[in-house]
C-alpha positions in Angstrom: 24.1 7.6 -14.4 26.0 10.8 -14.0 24.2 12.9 -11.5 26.8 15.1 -10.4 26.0 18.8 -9.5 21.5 17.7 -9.9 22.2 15.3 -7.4 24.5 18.0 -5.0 21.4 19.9 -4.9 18.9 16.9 -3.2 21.6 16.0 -1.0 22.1 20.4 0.4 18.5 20.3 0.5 18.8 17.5 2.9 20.9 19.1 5.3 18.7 22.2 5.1 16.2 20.4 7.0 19.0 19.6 9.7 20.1 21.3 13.5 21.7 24.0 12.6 23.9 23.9 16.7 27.5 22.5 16.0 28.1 19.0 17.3 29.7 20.1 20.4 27.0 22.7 21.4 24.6 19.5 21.2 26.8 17.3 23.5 26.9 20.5 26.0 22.7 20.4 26.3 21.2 18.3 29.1 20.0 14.9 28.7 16.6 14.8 28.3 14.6 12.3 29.9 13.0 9.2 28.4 10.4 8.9 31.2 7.4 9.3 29.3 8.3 6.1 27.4 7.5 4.2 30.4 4.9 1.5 29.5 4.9 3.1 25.8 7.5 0.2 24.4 6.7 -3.1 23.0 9.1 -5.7 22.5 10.5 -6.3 19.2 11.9 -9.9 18.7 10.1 -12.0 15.9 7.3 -11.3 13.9 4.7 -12.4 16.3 5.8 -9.5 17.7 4.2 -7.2 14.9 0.4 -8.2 16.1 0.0 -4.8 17.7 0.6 -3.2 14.0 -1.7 -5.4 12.3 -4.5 -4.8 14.9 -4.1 -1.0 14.2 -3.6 -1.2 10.7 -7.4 -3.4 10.6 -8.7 -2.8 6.8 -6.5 -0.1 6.2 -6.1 -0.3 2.3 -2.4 1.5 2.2 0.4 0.8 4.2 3.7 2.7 3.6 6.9 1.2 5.0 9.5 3.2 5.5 13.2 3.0 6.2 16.1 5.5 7.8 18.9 4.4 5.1 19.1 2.4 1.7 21.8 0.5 3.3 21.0 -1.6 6.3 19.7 -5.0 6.4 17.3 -5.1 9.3 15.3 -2.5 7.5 14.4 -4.9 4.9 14.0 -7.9 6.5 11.4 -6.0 9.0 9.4 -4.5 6.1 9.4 -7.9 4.4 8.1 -9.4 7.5 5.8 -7.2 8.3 4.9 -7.2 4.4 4.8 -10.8 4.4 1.9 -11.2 6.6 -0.2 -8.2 5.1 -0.3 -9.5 2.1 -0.9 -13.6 3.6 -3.2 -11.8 6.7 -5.0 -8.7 5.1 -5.0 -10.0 1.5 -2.7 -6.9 0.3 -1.8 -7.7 -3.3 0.7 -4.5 -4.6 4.1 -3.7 -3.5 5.5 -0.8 -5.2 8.8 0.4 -4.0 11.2 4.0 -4.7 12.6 2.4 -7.5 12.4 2.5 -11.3 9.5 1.2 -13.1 10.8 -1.1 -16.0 13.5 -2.7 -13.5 10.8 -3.5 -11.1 8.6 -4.7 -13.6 11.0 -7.4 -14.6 11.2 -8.6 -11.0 6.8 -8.3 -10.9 7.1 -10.8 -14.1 9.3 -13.2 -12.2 7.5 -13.1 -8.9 4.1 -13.4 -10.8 5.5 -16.7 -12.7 5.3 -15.1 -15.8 9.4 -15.2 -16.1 11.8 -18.0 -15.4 15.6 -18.2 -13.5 15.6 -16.7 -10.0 14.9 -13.2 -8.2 19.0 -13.2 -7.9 18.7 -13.0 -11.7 15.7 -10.4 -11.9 17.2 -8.4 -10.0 20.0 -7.5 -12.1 17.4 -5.4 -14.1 18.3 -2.5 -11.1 21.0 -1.0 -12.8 21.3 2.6 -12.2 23.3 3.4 -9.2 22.8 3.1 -6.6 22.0 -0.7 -7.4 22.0 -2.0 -4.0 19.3 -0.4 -2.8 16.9 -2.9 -4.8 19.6 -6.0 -6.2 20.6 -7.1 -2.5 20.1 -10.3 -1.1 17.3 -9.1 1.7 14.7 -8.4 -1.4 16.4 -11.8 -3.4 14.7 -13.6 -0.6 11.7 -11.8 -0.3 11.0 -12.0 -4.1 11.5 -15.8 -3.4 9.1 -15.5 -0.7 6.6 -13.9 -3.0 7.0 -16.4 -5.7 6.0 -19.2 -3.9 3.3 -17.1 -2.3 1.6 -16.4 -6.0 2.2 -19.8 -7.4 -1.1 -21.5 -6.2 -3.2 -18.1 -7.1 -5.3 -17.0 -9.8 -3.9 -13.9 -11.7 -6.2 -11.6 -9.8 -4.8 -12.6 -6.4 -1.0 -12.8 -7.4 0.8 -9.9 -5.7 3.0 -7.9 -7.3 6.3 -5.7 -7.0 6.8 -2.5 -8.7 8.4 0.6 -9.1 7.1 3.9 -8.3 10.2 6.2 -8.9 10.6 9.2 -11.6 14.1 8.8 -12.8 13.8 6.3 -15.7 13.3 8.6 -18.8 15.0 7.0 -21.4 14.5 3.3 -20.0 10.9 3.9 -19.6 10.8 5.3 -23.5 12.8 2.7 -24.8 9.8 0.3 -23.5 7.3 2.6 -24.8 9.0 2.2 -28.2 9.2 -1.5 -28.2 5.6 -1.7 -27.6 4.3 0.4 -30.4 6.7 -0.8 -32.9 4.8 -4.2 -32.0 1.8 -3.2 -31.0 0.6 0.2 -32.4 3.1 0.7 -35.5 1.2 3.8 -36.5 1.5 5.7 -33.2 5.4 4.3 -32.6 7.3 6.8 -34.8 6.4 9.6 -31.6 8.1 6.9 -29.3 11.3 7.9 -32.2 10.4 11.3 -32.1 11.0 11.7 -28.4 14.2 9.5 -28.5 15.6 11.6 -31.2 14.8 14.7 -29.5 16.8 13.5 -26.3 19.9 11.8 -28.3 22.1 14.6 -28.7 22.3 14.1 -24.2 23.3 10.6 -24.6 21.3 9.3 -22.0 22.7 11.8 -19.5 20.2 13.6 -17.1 22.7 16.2 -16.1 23.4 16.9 -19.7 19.7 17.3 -20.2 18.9 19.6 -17.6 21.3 22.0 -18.3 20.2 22.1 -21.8 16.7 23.2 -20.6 18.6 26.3 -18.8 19.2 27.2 -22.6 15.6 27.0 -24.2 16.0 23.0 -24.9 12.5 21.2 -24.2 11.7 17.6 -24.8 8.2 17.7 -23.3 6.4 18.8 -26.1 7.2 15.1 -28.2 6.7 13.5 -24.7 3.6 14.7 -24.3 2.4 14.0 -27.7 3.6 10.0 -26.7 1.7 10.0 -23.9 -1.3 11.4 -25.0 -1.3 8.9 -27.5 -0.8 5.6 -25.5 -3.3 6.3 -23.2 -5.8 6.7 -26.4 -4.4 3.5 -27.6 -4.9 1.5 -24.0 -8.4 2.9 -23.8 -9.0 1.0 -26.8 -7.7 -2.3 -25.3 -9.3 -4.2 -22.9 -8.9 -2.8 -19.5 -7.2 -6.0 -17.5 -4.5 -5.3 -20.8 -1.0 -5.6 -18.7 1.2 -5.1 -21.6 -1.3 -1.6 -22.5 -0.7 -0.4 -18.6 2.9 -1.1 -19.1 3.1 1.0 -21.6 1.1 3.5 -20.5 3.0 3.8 -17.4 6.4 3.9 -19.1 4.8 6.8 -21.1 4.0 8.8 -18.0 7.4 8.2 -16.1 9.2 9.5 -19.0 6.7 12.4 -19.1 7.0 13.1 -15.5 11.0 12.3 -15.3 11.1 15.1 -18.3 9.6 17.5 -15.3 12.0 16.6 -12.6 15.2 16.7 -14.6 14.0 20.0 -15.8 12.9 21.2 -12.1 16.0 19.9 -10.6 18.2 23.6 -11.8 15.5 25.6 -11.1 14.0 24.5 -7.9 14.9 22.2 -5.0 11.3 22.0 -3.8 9.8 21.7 -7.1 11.5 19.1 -8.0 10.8 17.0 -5.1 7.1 17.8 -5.1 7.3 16.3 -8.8 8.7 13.0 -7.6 6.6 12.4 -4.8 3.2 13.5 -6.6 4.5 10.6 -9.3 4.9 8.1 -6.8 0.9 9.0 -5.3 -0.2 9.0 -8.8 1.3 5.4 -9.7 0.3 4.4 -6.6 -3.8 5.5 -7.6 -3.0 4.1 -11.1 -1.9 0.1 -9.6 -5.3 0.5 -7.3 -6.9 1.6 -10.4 -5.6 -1.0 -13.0 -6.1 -3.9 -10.4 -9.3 -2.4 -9.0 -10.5 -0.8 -6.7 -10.7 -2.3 -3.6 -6.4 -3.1 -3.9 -4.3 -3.0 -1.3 -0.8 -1.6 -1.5 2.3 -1.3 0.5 4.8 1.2 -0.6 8.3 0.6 0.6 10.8 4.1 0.5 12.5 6.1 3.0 11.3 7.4 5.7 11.7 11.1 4.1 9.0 9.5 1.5 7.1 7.5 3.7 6.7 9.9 7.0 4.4 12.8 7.0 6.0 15.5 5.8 3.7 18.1 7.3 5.8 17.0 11.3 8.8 17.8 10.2 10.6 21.3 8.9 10.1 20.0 5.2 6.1 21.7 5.4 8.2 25.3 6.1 9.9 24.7 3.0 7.0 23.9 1.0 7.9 20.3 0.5 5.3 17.6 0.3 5.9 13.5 0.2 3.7 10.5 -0.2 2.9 9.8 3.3 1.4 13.0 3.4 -0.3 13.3 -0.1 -2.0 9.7 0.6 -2.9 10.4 3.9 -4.6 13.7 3.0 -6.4 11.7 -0.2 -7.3 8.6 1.2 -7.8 9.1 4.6 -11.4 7.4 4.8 -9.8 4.4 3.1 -7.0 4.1 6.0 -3.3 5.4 5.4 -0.9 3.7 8.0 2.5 5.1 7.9 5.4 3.0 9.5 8.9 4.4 10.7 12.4 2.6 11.4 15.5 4.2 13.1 18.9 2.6 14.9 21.2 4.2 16.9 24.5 2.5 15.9 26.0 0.0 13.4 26.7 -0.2 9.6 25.3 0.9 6.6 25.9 0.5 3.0 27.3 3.7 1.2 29.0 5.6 -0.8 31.3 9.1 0.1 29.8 10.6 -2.9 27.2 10.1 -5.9 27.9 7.2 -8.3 31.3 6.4 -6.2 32.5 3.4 -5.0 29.8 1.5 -2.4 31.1 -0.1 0.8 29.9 -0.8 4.5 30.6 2.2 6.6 30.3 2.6 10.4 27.2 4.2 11.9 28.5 6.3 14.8 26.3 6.5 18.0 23.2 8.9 17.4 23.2 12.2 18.5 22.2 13.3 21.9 18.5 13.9 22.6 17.6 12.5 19.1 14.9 10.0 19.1 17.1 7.4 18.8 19.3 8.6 21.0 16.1 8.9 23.5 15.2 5.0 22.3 18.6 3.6 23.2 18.9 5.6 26.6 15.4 3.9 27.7 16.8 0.6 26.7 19.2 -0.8 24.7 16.7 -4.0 23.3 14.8 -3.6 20.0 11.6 -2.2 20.1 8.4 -0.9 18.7 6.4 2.0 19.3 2.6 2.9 18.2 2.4 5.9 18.4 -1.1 6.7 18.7 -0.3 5.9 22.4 2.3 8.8 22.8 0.0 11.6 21.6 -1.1 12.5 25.0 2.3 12.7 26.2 3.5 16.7 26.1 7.7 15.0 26.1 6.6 12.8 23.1 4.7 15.8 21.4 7.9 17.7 21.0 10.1 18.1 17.7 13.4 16.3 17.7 16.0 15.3 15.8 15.8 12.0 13.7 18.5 10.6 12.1 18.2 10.3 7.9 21.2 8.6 5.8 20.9 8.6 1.9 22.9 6.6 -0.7 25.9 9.1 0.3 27.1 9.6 3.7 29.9 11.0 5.4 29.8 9.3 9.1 32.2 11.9 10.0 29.5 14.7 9.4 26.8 13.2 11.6 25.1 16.9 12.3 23.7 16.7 8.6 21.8 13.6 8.8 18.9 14.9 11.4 15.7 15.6 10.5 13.3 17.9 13.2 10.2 15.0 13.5 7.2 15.2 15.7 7.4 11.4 15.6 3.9 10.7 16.8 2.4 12.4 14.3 5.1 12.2 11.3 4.4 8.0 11.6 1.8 5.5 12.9 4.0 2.9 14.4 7.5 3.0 14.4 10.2 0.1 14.0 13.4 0.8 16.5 16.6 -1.5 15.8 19.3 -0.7 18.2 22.7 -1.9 16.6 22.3 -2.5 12.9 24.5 -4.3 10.3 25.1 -3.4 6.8 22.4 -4.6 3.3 23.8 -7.7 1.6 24.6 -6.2 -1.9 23.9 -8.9 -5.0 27.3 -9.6 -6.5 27.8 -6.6 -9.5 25.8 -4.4 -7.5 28.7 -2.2 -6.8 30.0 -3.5 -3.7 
């Protein structure tokens, strides 16, 4: 996918939301004191070690899980362990993830049964860079995990794995297509409307976009498909998977329209149209697999933590974490954090570039992790319900972010200002880090 210049934009905003002292003014400040973690820290060593999560998270019915890069392995093993035992403890069924729809979907179909070969081979569906972040061998072995898990279940109790990202327009309408054709033949030439109205931008977002900026609109025929698939599914039995598919592939390619359009015109808008996508796929899964469905929703912590305790509300910016916890609060929202203060990451210097394992440098001084590693240097975990009180805890500092590009050498622009107590519920600390195990042809 050739992002280019769209991308340049998500990744300014970013460091919009950073410090703006130089490096060495930072070093110059005093050290601030990690006193008022005393008797806050819980040890963080196996997954027994996670009871004090699931006693807070009780019935909750949505658990995000967050994570401070795309790139580091213990990130994914945590959330799979802690993922693990909702789903086998609290009888959570739905795992939706920042990725694209129609590649998760394949993996759902393999870890449901419904789809032979292995999660290694599933997993190959992920290929729009950055490819790692899903085909890596950490989510191989949870989809594994999950396989096993389902294989004894009825089809109402299998958990599932899928994508709640935006960017899949012409994927998700090339699914649309191959439904209708099949399935509603008299509705499937606006499926080829909408294609032929995007061909002439051969698949290119970037290409797209800046069409738009010159009076080019595909949403109109978009629309039109959408409208008419959800007409057709409410004509299908509701527990219809291949209908919801559909359905669901018509709305990302609706939605992914808005945010390739959004992305020239506004940084905020475009973001708000993401994130309100993933909250509404999230209230579709609950709604196609009823009611009373747990989910967990795996994305980075920029997703996942509130966005209201950090400098992203002064810019208008809104994520999941927040838009769930403001609609389903009476159903329980429990939002979970992870940072490290050192190690390696997988990356790339710029978007669609080549991926390898980079360094993390120390974190910054008086960061929260910084602030973590100073009280101790062991893994740990923090709820932070129990901080609250504490005036030190209470105060805004900075919290190391690192997307699919990073530059170690310009650490200043990876720190978001986070009222941690209130940004997360719990929060997952991994001192030293190593680098996400990349699936072979996943650009490593």
């Amino acid at each position: 996918m050739k992002m280019g210049k769209l991308r340049l934009i998500w990744i300014l905003l970013l460091s919009g939301w950073l410090f703006s002292c130089s490096e060495e003014d930072e070093l110059r400040e005093p050290q601030q004191e990690t006193n008022f973690l005393a008797g806050q820290v819980h040890p963080l060593q196996d997954t027994d070690d996670l009871d004090p999560i699931l006693a807070e998270i009780g019935n909750s019915q949505y658990v995000l899980i967050g994570e401070a890069s795309h790139g580091t392995s213990e990130f994914y093993t945590w959330r799979a362990n802690l993922t693990k035992r909702l789903i086998q403890e609290k009888g959570f069924t739905v795992v939706t993830v920042e990725g694209d729809w129609p590649a998760a979907y394949i993996l759902n179909q393999y870890v449901q049964g419904q789809r032979n070969g292995t999660a290694q081979q599933a997993l190959q569906a992920f290929q729009r860079w950055p490819t790692w972040m899903w085909a890596n061998q950490e989510v191989a072995t949870f989809s594994e995990w999950l396989r096993q898990h389902n294989q004894s279940l009825p089809a109402a109790q299998k958990a599932g794995f899928y994508g709640m990202d935006v960017y899949s327009l012409w994927e998700s309408l090339a699914e649309v297509r191959a439904y209708l054709e099949t399935e509603a033949p008299a509705i499937a030439h606006l499926a080829r409307e909408a294609q032929n109205c995007l061909a002439p931008f051969n698949q290119d977002e970037q290409q797209y976009a800046q069409a738009t900026a010159r009076g080019t609109s595909c949403a109109a025929p978009l629309q039109a498909l959408l409208e008419a698939v959800q007409a057709h599914r409410a004509s299908q039995p509701a527990n219809d998977e291949a209908a919801f598919n559909a359905e669901q592939n018509a709305l990302v390619a609706v939605n992914g329209e808005r945010y390739y359009y959004q992305m020239i015109r506004s940084d905020v808008t475009s973001w708000n149209v993401r994130d309100r996508h993933m909250q509404e796929t999230v209230n579709r899964l609950v709604a196609h697999r009823g009611n009373s469905t747990k989910v967990v929703a795996w994305a980075h912590n920029t997703h996942v933590g509130d966005a209201r305790y950090t400098d992203m509300a002064g810019a208008g910016m809104v994520n999941i974490g927040q838009l769930l916890r403001e609609q389903h609060a009476g159903a329980g929202v429990y939002l979970v954090g992870f940072g490290t203060y050192q190690g390696q990451v997988i990356a790339s210097t710029q978007w669609g570039g080549a991926v390898r394992a980079m360094s993390v440098p120390p974190a910054r001084v008086n960061s929260w992790e910084d602030l973590l590693h100073r009280f101790s240097v062991q893994d740990k975990l923090l709820l932070l319900r129990e901080l609250q009180s504490s005036p030190e805890a209470m105060q805004s500092r900075g919290h190391r972010a690192i997307g699919v590009t990073y530059n170690p050498a310009a650490e200043g622009g990876n720190y978001v200002p986070t009222v941690l107590p209130r940004r997360y519920d719990a929060f997952l600390y991994i001192d030293q880090t190593k680098a996400l195990t990349p699936l072979s042809g996943s650009g490593l």
